[in-house]
Each structure stands twice: as structure tokens, then as C-alpha cells.
C-alpha positions as CSV (number, residue, x, y, z in Angstrom):
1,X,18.9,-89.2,-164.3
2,X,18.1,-91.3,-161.2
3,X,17.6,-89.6,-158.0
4,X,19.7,-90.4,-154.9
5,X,17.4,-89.0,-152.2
6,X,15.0,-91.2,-152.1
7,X,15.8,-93.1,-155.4
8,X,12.7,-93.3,-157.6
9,X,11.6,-96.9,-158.8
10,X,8.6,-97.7,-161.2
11,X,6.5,-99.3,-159.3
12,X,3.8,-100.5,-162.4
13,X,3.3,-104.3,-161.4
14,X,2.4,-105.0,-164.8
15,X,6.0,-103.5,-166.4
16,X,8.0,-105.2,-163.4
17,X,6.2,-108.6,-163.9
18,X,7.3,-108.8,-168.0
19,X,10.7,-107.1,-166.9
20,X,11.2,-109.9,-164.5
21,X,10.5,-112.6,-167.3
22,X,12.0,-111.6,-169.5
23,X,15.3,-109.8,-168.5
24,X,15.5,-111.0,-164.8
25,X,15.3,-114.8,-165.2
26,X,12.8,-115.9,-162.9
27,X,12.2,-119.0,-161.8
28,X,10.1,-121.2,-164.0
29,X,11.3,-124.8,-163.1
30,X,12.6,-124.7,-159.1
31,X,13.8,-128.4,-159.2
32,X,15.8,-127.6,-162.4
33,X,16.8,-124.7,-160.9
34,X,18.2,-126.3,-157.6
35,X,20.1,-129.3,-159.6
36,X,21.9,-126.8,-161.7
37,X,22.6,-124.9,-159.1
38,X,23.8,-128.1,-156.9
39,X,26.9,-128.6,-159.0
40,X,27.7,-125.3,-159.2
41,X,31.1,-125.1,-157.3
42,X,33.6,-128.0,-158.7
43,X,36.3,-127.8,-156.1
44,X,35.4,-130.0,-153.3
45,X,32.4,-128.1,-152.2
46,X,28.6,-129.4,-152.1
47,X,25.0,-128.2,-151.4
48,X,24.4,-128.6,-147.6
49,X,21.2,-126.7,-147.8
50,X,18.7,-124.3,-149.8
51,X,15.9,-122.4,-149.8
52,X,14.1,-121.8,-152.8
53,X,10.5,-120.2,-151.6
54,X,9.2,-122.5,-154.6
55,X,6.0,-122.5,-152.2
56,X,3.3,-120.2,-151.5
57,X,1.7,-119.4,-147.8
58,X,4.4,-118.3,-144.5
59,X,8.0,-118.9,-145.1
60,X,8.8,-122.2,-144.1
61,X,8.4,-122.8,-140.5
62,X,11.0,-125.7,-140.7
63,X,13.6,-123.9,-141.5
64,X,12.2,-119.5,-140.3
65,X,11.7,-118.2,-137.2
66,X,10.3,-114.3,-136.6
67,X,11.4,-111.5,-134.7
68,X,8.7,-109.1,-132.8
69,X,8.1,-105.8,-131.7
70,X,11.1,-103.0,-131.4
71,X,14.3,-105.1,-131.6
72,X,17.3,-102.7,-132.2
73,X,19.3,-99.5,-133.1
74,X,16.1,-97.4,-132.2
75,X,14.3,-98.3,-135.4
76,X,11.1,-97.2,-136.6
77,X,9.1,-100.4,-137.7
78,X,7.4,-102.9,-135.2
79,X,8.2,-106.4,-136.7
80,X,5.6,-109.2,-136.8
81,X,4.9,-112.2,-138.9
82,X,1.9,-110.5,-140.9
83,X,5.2,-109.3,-143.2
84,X,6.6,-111.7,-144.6
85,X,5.0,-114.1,-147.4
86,X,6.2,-116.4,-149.9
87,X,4.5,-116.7,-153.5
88,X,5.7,-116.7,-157.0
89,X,8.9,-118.1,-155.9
90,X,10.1,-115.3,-153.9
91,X,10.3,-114.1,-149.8
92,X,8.7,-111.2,-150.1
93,X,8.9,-109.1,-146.7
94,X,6.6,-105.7,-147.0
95,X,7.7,-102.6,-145.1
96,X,4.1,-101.0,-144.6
97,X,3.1,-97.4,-143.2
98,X,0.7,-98.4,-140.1
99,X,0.1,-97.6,-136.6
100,X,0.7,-100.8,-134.4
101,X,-0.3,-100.5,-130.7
102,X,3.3,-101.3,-128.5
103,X,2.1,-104.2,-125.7
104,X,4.8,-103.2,-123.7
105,X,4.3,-99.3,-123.6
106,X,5.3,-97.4,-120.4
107,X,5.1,-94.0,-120.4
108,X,7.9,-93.2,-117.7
109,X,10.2,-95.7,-119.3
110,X,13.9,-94.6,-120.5
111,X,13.9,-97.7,-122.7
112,X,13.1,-96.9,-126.2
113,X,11.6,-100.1,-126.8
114,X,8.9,-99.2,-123.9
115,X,8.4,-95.4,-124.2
116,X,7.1,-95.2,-127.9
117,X,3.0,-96.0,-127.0
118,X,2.7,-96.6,-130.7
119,X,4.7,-98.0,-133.9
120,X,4.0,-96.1,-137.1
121,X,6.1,-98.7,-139.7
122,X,5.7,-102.2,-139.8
123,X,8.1,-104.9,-141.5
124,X,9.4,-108.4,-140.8
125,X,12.9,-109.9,-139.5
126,X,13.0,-114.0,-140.0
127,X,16.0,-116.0,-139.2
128,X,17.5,-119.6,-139.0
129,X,18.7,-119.8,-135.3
130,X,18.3,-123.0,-134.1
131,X,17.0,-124.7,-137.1
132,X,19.9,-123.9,-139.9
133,X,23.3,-122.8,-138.2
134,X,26.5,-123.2,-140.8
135,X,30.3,-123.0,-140.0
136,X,32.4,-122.1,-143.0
137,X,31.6,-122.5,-146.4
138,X,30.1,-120.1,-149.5
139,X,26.0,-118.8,-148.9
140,X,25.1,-117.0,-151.9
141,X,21.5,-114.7,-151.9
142,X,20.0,-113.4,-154.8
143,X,18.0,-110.7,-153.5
144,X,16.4,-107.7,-155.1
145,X,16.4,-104.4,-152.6
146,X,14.6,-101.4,-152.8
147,X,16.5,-98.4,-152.2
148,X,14.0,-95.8,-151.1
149,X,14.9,-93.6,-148.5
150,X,14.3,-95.0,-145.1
151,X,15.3,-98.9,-145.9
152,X,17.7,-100.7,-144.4
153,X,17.6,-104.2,-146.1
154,X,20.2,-106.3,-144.6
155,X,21.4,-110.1,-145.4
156,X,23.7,-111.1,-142.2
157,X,24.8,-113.7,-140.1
158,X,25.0,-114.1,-135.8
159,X,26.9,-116.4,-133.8
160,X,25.2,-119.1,-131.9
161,X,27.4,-118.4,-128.9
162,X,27.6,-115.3,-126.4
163,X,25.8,-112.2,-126.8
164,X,26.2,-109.4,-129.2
165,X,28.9,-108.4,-130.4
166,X,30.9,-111.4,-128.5
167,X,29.1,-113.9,-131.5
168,X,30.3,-112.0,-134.1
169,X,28.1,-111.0,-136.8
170,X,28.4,-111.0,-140.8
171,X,26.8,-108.6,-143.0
172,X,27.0,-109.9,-146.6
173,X,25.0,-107.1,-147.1
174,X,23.3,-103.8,-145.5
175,X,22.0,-100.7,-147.5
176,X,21.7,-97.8,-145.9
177,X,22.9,-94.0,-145.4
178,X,26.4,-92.7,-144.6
179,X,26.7,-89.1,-144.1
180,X,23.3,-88.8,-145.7
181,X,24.2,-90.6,-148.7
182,X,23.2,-94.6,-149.4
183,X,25.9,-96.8,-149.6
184,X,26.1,-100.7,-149.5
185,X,28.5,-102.1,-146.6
186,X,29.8,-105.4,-146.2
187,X,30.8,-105.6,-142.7
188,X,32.2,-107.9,-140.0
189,X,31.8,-107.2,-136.3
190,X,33.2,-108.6,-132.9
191,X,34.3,-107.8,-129.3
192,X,36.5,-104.8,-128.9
193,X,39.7,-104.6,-126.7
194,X,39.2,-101.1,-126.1
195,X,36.1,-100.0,-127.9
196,X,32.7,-101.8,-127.4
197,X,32.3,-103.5,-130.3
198,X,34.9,-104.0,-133.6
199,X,34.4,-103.7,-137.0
200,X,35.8,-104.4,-140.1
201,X,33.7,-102.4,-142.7
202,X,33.3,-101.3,-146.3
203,X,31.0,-98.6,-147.3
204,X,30.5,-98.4,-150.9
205,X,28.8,-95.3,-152.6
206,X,25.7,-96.2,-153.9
207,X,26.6,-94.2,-156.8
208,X,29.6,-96.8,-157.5
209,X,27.3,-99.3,-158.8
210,X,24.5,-96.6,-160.6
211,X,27.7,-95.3,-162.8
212,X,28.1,-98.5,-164.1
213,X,24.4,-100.0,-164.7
214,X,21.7,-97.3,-163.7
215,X,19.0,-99.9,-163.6
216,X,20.7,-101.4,-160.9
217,X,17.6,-100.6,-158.5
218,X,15.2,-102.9,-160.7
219,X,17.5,-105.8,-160.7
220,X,18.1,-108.6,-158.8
221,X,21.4,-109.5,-157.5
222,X,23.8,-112.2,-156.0
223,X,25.3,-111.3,-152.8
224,X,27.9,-114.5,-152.0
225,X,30.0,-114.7,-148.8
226,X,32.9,-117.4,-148.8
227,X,33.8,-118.2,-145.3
228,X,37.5,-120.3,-144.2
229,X,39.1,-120.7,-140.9
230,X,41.4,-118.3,-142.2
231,X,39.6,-115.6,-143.9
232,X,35.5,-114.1,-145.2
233,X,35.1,-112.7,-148.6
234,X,32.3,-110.8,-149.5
235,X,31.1,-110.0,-152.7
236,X,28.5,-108.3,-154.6
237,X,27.7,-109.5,-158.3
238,X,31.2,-111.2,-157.9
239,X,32.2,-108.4,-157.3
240,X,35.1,-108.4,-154.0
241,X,34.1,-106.3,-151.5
242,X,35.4,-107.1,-148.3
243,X,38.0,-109.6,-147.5
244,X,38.2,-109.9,-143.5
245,X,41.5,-111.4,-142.0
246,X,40.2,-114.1,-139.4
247,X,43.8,-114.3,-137.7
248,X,42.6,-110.4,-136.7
249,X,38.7,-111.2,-135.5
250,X,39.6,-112.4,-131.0
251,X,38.0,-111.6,-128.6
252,X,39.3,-109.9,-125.4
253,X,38.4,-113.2,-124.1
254,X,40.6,-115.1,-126.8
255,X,37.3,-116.5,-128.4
256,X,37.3,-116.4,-132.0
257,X,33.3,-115.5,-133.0
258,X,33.7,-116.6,-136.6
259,X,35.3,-119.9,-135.9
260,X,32.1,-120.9,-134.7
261,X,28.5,-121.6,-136.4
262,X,26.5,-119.2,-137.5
263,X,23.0,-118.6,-138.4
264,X,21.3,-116.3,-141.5
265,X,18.8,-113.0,-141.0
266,X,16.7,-112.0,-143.4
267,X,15.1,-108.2,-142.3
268,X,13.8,-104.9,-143.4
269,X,14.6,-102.5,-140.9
270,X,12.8,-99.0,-141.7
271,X,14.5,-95.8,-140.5
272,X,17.7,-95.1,-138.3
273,X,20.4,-95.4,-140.5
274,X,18.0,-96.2,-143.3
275,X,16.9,-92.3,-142.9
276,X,13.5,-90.7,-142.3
277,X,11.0,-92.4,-144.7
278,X,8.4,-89.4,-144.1
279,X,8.6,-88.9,-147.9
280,X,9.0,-92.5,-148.8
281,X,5.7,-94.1,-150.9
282,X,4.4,-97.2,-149.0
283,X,4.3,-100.2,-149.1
284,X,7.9,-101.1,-149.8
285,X,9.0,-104.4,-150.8
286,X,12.3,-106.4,-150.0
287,X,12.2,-109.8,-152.3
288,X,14.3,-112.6,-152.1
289,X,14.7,-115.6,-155.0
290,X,16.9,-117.8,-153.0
291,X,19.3,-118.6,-150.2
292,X,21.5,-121.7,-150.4
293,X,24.4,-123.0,-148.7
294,X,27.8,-124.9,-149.7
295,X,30.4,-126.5,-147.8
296,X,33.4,-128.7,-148.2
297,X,32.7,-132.5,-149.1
298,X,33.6,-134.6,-145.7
């Protein structure tokens, strides 16, 4: 029986490396790869753009850009470049037990982002703003998450105008703990009228997708967002879901966030909603195969 809290993986390299050969389907030809996966959609819809991490060294400054320090939602993990690495055809980003000195500490601060002198996680958060921003279409991420207590793996979108929540954000996917339980969400989230922020969410029990294939931690997996003027799907595995009604999605303002372009996040957040990872072995590993992008043929 696997254990919910934190769930256990096998961590022999050895095992995971023959698994991933021959079960997983790993990369062994990138451009073969990419050209299959080119034609992939037949009805009016082509490759605009995609990232295989067929490379080894920094992910690819071209396209990546890095978040630092405390960012958000009073997390635990400092982010810096150090995290994230490409090789053997996969972003790897490493969520690492270490004490990281906070530049900006001040000790009578009431910002959380100042007060904490030192950070004792580190991880990475890379992103496409300003280099790869997409409006409409299908992105499709094969990812492989690990669900230890205390991650919060996320694959999600922003919108390149106004701040948050006024852009609109996607998340094609987020894993983390509801009432102290892991689900996966697929969320959208905009301006409120009278609250704050507005969401359109799905939380689905972790347990959901253990029932049906209990290996499901040691796998990878597709997450695939289709995105019209009229409507975002989300799916898991091909799997439906979230379907968010775009007529629905205004602004006080009467802006329309996801009628806009977007750009894509890649992060491993560590604690908050991920819960404490006291417990948690270290370092943890967030791996991504691919991220590529279709649109409608002009």
C-alpha cells in the first residue's frame, strides 16, 4: 500500500534509470521525437514552438528566464538559478534542504520576504515572459512530479498585461494539500467583482488517480491545456479536468485576462500549501521531458 502522508517513492537511481527505458519511453532520438510530434494534431493546428531540453548545461537562456529569492504565498524555498539543469533530455529543477543567507533581511520588517534572516529550502522557478508568450491554442507538458510532502510542483500560465490577478493566470497543473490531503488542481484565476481574486478550480484527490494505477508517482505524465476565445480545457493523461467558460472570466474593469497572451512557469515551490517538508528526504526532484506549443494554421 502506498502512503499518502508523505508518499514514499524509490529513489534507487539505478532501478529508475532501467524503469525509465524501458517502461517510460525516454527520449532516444529528440529530432525524431519533435517531427512526430509536429504532426500530431490534424485539424488545422501546427507546432509554433517546443522545448525539448535535448541539451545539457542551463536551460536555454533564449527561451528561460529565473525567478529569485522569496517570491510568494509565504513559501519556504529561496529560488535561484543553481536549481535548475538540463541533461539527459530532461529540466530537472532540485528542491534542496540548505540554509541561504536572505540579502534583503530586516529584522523589524512586517514583510515576510524581509523578516526571515535566512532560507532553509532552495528550488528554482523559470519562465518564458518576454521571450515565448502564446494566445490560444493547445501546450501539452509531460512532466514527472514528485509527490513528497511539502512540494508544490506547478505548470501554469500569467498574463502579459496588469498585475496579479488582473492578467489572469492558468494552472494546467498544481499538486499540493487540501485539508491536509494532496490533491492535483487545475485552476483558472482572475479579478474578482467582490472578492479579491476569482477562481475557477478543480481539486482532485490524489487518491483518484492511485486507485486506478498506484505507480502513478514513478511515472511521467501529459498535462495538455487547449485554449479558444471561447473556452480552456484542462486535462491530465487526457483525462478532462477542468473546462473554464471564457464568456464568465471579466474583469471588474471589463478586461478579459485570457483573451490576451500568455506566458508558461515552470517551479517547485516547497512548503505552504505543499505542507511542512520537516520529514521530507532531500533532495527532491521535479523533471520535465518536454513543453511544446500548437496553434491554428494562419
Amino acid at each position: 500500500m502506498i502512503k499518502l502522508d508523505p508518499i514514499i517513492r524509490t529513489r534507487n537511481i539505478s532501478f529508475l534509470t532501467a524503469f525509465c527505458l524501458l517502461s517510460l519511453g525516454c527520449k532516444t532520438s529528440s529530432r525524431s521525437n519533435s517531427a512526430s510530434a509536429s504532426n500530431k494534431y490534424d485539424d488545422g493546428y501546427e507546432m509554433v514552438w517546443a522545448e525539448e531540453f535535448d541539451y545539457k548545461g542551463k536551460p536555454n537562456p533564449e527561451f528561460w528566464s529565473y525567478e529569485n529569492g522569496f517570491t510568494r504565498n509565504e513559501e519556504l524555498q529561496w529560488y535561484q538559478e543553481e536549481n535548475a539543469n538540463v541533461k539527459k533530455g530532461l529540466l530537472i529543477i532540485e528542491g534542496r534542504r540548505e540554509k541561504i543567507k536572505n540579502d534583503n533581511y530586516e529584522p523589524d520588517s512586517n514583510n515576510w520576504k524581509k523578516n526571515r534572516e535566512f532560507a532553509e529550502y532552495t528550488s528554482s522557478s523559470i519562465n518564458t515572459r518576454g521571450k515565448k508568450e502564446f494566445k490560444y491554442g493547445i501546450i501539452e507538458v509531460r512532466a514527472k512530479i514528485d509527490t513528497a510532502k511539502g512540494n508544490w510542483p506547478a505548470i501554469w500560465t500569467l498574463g502579459i498585461k496588469n498585475p496579479w490577478p488582473s492578467n489572469g493566470e492558468i494552472d494546467m497543473m498544481e499538486y499540493y494539500m487540501v485539508n491536509e490531503k494532496p490533491h492535483i488542481l487545475a485552476n483558472a484565476a482572475w479579478k474578482g467583482s467582490e472578492e479579491y481574486v476569482k477562481w475557477d478550480s478543480e481539486k482532485v484527490p490524489f487518491t483518484n488517480f492511485l486507485d486506478k494505477k498506484p505507480e502513478w508517482p514513478e511515472n511521467f505524465h501529459i498535462w495538455k491545456m487547449e485554449w479558444t476565445k471561447e473556452y480552456i480545457r484542462l486535462y491530465l493523461d487526457d483525462e478532462l479536468l477542468n473546462e473554464i467558460d471564457l464568456t464568465k472570466t471579466v474583469n471588474p474593469d471589463g478586461f478579459n485576462p485570457f483573451h490576451q497572451p500568455h506566458y508558461i512557469l515552470l517551479n517547485l515551490a516547497l512548503g505552504s500549501n505543499g505542507g511542512d517538508p520537516t520529514q521530507t528526504e532531500f533532495p527532491q526532484e521535479y523533471l520535465v521531458d518536454y513543453v511544446r506549443v500548437y496553434q491554428k494554421k494562419k
